[in-house]
C-alpha positions as CSV (number, residue, x, y, z in Angstrom):
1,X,18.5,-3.8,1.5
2,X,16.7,-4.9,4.7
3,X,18.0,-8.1,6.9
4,X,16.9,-9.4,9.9
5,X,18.7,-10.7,12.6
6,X,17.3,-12.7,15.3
7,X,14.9,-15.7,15.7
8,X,13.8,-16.8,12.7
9,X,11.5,-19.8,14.0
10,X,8.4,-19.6,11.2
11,X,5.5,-19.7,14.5
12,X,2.1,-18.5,14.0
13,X,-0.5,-18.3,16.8
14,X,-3.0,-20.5,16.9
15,X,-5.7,-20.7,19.8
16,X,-6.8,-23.9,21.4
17,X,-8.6,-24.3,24.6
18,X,-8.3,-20.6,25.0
19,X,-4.3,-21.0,24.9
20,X,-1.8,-19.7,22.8
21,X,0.4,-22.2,21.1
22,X,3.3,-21.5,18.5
23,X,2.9,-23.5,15.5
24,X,4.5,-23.4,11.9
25,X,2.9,-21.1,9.2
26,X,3.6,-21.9,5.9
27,X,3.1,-19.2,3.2
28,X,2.5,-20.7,-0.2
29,X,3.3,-18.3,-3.3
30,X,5.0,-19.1,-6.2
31,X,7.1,-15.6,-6.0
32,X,8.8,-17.3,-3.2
33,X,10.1,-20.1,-4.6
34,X,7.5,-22.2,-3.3
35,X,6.4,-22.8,0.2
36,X,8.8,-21.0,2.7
37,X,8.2,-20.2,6.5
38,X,7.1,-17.1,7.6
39,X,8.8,-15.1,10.0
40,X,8.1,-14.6,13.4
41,X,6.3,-11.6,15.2
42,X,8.7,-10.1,17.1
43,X,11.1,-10.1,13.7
44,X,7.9,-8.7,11.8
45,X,7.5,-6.3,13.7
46,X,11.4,-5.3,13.7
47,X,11.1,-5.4,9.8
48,X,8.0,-3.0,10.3
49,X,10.1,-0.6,12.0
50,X,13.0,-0.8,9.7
51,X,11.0,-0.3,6.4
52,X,8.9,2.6,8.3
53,X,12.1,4.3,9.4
54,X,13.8,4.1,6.2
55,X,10.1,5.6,4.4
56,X,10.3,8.1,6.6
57,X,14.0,9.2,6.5
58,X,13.7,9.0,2.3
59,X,10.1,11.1,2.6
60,X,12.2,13.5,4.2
61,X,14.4,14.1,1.5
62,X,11.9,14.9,-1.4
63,X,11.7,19.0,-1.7
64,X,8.3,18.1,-3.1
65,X,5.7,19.6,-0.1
66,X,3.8,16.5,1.5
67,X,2.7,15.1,4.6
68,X,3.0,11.9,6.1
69,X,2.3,10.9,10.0
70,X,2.7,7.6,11.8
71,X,0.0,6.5,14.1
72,X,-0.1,3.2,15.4
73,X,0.8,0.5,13.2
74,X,-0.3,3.0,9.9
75,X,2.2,5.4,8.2
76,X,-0.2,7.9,6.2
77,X,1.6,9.8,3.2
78,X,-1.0,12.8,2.1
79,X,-0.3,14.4,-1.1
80,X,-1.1,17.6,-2.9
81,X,-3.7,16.4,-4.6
82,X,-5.9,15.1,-1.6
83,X,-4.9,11.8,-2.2
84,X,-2.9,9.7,0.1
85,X,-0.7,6.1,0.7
86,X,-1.4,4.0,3.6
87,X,0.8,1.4,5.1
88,X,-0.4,-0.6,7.8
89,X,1.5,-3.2,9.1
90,X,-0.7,-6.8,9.6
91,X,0.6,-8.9,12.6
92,X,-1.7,-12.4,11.7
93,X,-0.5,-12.7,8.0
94,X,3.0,-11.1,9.1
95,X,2.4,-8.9,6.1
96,X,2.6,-4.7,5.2
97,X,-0.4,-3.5,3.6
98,X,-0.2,-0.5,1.1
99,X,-3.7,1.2,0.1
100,X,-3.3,3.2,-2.5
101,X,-5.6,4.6,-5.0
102,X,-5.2,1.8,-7.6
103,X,-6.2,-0.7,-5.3
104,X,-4.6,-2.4,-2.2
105,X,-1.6,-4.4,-2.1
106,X,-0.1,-6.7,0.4
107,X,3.6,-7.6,0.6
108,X,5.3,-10.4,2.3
109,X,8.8,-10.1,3.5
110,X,11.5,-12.2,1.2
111,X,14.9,-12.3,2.7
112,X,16.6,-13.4,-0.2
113,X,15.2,-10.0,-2.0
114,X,16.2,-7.9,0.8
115,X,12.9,-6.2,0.5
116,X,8.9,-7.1,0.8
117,X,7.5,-8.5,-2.2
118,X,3.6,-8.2,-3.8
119,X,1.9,-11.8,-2.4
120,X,0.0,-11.2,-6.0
121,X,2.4,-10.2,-8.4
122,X,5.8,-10.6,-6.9
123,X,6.6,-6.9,-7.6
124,X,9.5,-5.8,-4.9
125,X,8.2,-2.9,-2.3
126,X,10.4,-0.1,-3.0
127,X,10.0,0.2,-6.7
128,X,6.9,-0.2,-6.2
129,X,6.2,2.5,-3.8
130,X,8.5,4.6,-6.0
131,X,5.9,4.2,-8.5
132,X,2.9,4.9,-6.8
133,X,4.4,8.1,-5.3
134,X,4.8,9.5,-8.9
135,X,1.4,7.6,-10.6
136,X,-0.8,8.9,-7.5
137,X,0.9,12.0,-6.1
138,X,3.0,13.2,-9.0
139,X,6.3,13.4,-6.7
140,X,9.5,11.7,-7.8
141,X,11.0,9.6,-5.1
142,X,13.7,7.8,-4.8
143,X,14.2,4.9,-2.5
144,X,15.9,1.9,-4.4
């Protein structure tokens, strides 16, 4: 279960004049219990690193043959089959973005869940990801 630590001022950047100014961003989705603020960039962005750390550590425990690189801000999981998992993490909407075969997906972080959560469906991440590993690339994960 992921928690942050830190400033947790809901601040978005909007530009006037050609300026940066902080103001509060509001994400509405009923999966949240309503309107809550969204977390800051510099806490985003540690939750970024903390989910892709942890992906990483748990891809390296399947005996199942696959690749997976980081580059950037995108973790790339490849699998046997020529198919792959992208996660991308998405700064303006402090959001990670999963493309997957079945579609994409976009996850907001929810604090009191410990995990990111589907802005769509509510689904947590890490089931979720779970299931797509073994829907798309046939490997059984397990990162709960």
């Amino acid at each position: 279960m992921l928690r942050f630590q830190g400033d947790r001022t809901a601040v978005s950047h909007i530009f006037r004049s050609g300026k940066r100014h902080d103001q509060p961003l509001l994400l509405n989705c009923e999966h949240f219990g309503g309107t809550s603020p969204v977390i800051t960039e510099s806490v985003f962005n540690e939750l970024i690193e903390h989910t892709f750390e942890a992906l990483e550590e748990a891809l390296d425990q399947i005996d199942t043959d696959i690749d997976y690189q980081m580059s950037g801000s995108v973790l790339t999981v490849e699998f046997d089959n020529e198919t792959k998992l992208v996660f991308s993490r998405q700064p303006p909407t402090r959001q990670l973005w999963l493309a997957a075969r079945s579609g994409g997906f976009h996850f907001a972080y929810d604090e009191a869940a410990g995990d990111w959560r589907g802005t769509r469906d509510g689904q947590l991440f890490r089931p979720f990801v779970v299931d797509q590993m073994q829907v798309q690339g046939g490997v059984t994960f397990e990162w709960l």
